[in-house]
C-alpha positions, -999 to 999 in steps of 0.1 A, spaced: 237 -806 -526 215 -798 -496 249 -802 -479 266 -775 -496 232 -752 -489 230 -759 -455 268 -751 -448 266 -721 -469 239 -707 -445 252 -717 -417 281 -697 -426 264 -666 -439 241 -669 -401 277 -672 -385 289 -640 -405 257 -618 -393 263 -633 -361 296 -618 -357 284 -586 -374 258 -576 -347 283 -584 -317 311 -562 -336 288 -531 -338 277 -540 -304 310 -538 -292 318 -508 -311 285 -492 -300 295 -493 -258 328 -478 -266 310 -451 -286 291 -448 -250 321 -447 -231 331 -415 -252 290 -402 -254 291 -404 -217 320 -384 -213 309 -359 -236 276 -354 -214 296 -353 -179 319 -324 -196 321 -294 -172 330 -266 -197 329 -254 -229 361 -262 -241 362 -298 -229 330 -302 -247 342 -291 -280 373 -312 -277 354 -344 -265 322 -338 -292 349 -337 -321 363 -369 -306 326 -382 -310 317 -373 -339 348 -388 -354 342 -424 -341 309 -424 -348 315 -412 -388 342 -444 -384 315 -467 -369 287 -459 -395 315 -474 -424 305 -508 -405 289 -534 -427 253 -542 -412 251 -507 -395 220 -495 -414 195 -520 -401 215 -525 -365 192 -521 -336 212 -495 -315 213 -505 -278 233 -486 -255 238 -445 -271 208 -429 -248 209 -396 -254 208 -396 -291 182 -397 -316 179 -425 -346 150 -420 -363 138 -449 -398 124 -437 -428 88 -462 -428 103 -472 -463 130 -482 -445 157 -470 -471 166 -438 -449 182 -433 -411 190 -402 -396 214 -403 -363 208 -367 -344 220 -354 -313 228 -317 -301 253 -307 -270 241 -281 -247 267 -260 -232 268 -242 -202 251 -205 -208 224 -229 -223 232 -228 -259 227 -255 -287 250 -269 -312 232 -296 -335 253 -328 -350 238 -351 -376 247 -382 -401 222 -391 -431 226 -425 -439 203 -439 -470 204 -473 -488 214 -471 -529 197 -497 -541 211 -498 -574 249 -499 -558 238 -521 -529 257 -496 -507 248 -472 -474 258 -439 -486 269 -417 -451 265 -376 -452 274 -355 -426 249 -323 -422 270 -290 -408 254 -271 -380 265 -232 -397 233 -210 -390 240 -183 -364 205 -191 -342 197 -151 -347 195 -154 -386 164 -165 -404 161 -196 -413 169 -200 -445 139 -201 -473 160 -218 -506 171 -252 -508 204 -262 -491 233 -282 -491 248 -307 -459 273 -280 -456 248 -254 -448 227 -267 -425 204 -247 -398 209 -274 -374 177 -290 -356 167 -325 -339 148 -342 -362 121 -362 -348 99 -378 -379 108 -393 -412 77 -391 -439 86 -403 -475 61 -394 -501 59 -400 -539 64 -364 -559 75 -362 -596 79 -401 -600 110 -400 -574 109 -400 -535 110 -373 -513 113 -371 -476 96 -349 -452 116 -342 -422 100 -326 -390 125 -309 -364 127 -289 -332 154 -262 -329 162 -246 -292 166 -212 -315 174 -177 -300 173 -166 -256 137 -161 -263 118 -184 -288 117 -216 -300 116 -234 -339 94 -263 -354 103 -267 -389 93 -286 -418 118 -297 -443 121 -318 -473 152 -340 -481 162 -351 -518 190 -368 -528 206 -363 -571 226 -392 -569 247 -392 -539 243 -350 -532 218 -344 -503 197 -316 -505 171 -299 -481 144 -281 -490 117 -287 -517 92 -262 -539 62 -286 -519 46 -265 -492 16 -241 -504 0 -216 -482 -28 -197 -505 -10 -190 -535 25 -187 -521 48 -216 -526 76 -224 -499 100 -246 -501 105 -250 -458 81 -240 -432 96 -224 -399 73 -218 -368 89 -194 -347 68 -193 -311 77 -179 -273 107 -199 -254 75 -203 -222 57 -213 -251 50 -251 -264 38 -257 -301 25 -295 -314 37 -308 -346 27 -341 -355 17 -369 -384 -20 -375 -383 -20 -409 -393 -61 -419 -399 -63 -386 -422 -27 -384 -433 -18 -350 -427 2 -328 -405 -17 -310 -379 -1 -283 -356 -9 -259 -335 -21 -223 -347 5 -193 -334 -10 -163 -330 5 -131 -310 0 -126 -268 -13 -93 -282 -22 -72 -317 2 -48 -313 32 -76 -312 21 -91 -343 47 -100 -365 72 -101 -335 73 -139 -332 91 -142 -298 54 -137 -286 36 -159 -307 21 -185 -283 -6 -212 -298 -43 -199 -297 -65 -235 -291 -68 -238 -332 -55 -258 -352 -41 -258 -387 -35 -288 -412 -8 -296 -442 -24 -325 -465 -9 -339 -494 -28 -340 -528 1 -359 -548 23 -325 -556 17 -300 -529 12 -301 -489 -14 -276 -488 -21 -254 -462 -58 -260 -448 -68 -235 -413 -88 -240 -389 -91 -275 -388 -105 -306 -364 -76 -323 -345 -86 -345 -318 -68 -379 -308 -91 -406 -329 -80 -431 -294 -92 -409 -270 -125 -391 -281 -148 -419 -263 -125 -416 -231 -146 -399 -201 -122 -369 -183 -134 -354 -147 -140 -316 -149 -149 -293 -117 -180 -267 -123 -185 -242 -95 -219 -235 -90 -240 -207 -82 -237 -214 -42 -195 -211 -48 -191 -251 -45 -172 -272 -71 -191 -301 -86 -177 -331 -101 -187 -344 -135 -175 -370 -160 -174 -355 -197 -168 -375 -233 -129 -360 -246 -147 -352 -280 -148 -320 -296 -179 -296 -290 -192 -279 -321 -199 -238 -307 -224 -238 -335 -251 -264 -319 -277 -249 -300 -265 -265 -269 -229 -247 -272 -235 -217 -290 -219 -184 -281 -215 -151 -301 -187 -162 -319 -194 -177 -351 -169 -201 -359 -166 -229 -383 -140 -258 -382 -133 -278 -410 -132 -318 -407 -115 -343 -431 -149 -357 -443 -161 -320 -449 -134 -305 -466 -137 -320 -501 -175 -305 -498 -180 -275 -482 -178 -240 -492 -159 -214 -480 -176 -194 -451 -169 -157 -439 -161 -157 -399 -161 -130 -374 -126 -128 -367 -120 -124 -329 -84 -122 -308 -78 -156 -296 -70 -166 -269 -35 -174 -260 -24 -204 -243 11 -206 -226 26 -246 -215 55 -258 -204 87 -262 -227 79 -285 -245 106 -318 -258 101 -329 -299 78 -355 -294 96 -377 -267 132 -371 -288 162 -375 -264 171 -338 -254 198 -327 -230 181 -293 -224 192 -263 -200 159 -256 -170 165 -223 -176 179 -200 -209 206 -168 -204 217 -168 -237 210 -191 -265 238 -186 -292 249 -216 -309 285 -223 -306 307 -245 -340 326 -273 -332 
């Protein structure tokens, strides 16, 4: 009997075994054509090759074992892992050469019930100059974007998973979005009724912001929430023209009360790792010279007597919010600050140093 066990497992190793090196195999001749794709010289040839791409790699994600394979040797895509580990999302755009995006993307998510990988392809057909859209879409109709961050949350006794993104958008601003994906049994959906700013209910959030411009949008892991930076315009008379919308040094918050991501302003964000951390700052002083002094990384509260200015300003921390009231501020222009372009979160992005035109070309 312990025979019969032992060979069967031996067996079932050897099968695995053999599994891993077969997507391996597969995976450095999807390379071979991914590296081609990237060395392309025009247009045309890039179309023709990314088709080519795209077409193995749909093949190579029909593999058994694919859905938990480490991938080794594709660079300059992204695969990003549910933390429930029942959803992977393989990502990567092609940039051509006037600068513009095209966005490629397979969902592949484990059905339990079947004990099966179910693979959907999501359809880059937004023209970059339309909105984005607000109602909930299909994989045919997709805006196309780089994902960057998988968060599954509990909502209506079934899961739901927020998705945050980076789009290259228009020649003169940029995109971070906020998505939900469902699934009705094997359709794929994005968009969800989740996201609650005041009274208004959304069902995506799109940040448009200035191409010079760089905005943060991140998972706040010790409060779980998402904190990002607050866009406000370069000056009042562009409001509402979000080309120059640059962040303003605030910060704003989504946090999750078991049915909404609410919208909370004004909020606290600094990294929990690095507030004890001493940083070297330069004072001049009144004789003109510079002075060097060693400050804590933490957050100054304007209100103390120490920092206080004429601006009245009150910020709103994780451990206050549940208690405080809600306070009247002097509202004063912000001000703006501009960064470097900025790459989703350390995603793999072939990405153009400069922008002519930024019109998004199909396949």
């Amino acid at each position: 009997m312990k025979i019969s066990f032992l060979l069967v497992l031996f067996i079932l190793l050897n099968a695995t075994i053999n599994s891993q090196d077969l997507l391996e195999q597969k995976e450095i001749e999807l390379n071979e054509k991914l590296l081609q794709l990237r060395a392309a010289k025009t247009d045309e040839e890039m179309n023709r090759l990314n088709l080519t791409f795209k077409s193995e790699m749909a093949s190579f994600l029909k593999i058994e074992g694919v859905f938990k394979y480490q991938f080794k040797h594709l660079k300059s895509i992204a695969i990003i892992d549910s933390p429930d580990e029942s959803l992977r999302i393989i990502n990567w755009n092609i940039e051509y050469t006037d600068f513009s995006y095209s966005y490629c993307a397979f969902v592949l998510r484990w059905d339990s019930e079947k004990d099966i990988v179910r693979v959907t392809e999501l359809v880059d057909n937004l023209d970059p100059y339309m909105a984005k859209p607000e109602g909930i879409i299909d994989a045919k109709n997709w805006y196309g974007a780089l994902y960057y961050k998988i968060l599954p949350f509990e909502r209506n006794s079934r899961t739901e998973y927020l998705l945050m993104g980076w789009d290259g958008g228009t020649t003169v601003s940029n995109f971070k979005l906020l998505d939900v994906l469902t699934f009705n049994g094997s359709n794929l959906k994005l968009g969800s009724p989740v996201f609650k700013e005041n009274k208004t209910i959304k069902k995506r959030i799109a940040f448009e912001y200035a191409d010079k411009s760089s905005m943060s949008l991140r998972f706040d892991e010790k409060y779980k929430r998402i904190v990002f930076d607050h866009l406000s315009p370069e000056a009042p008379g562009l409001a509402g023209v979000y080309s120059f919308y640059v962040p303003d040094m605030s910060y704003d918050s989504y946090s999750y009360d078991d049915e909404m991501w609410i919208l909370k302003e004004d909020v606290i964000a600094i990294n929990e790792e690095n507030k004890d951390k001493m940083q070297q700052i330069y004072i001049i002083g009144k004789d003109g010279n510079a002075e060097k002094k060693q400050i804590k990384n933490t957050w100054l509260n304007p209100n103390t007597e120490s920092n206080s200015s004429a601006i009245n300003h009150v910020a709103r921390t994780p451990e206050s919010e549940e208690i405080e009231e809600e306070i009247e501020e002097d509202k004063l222009p912000k001000q703006k600050s501009i960064k470097k372009k900025d790459d989703p979160n350390g995603m793999p992005v072939t990405m153009g140093k400069y922008k002519n035109k930024r019109k998004k070309k199909n396949n």
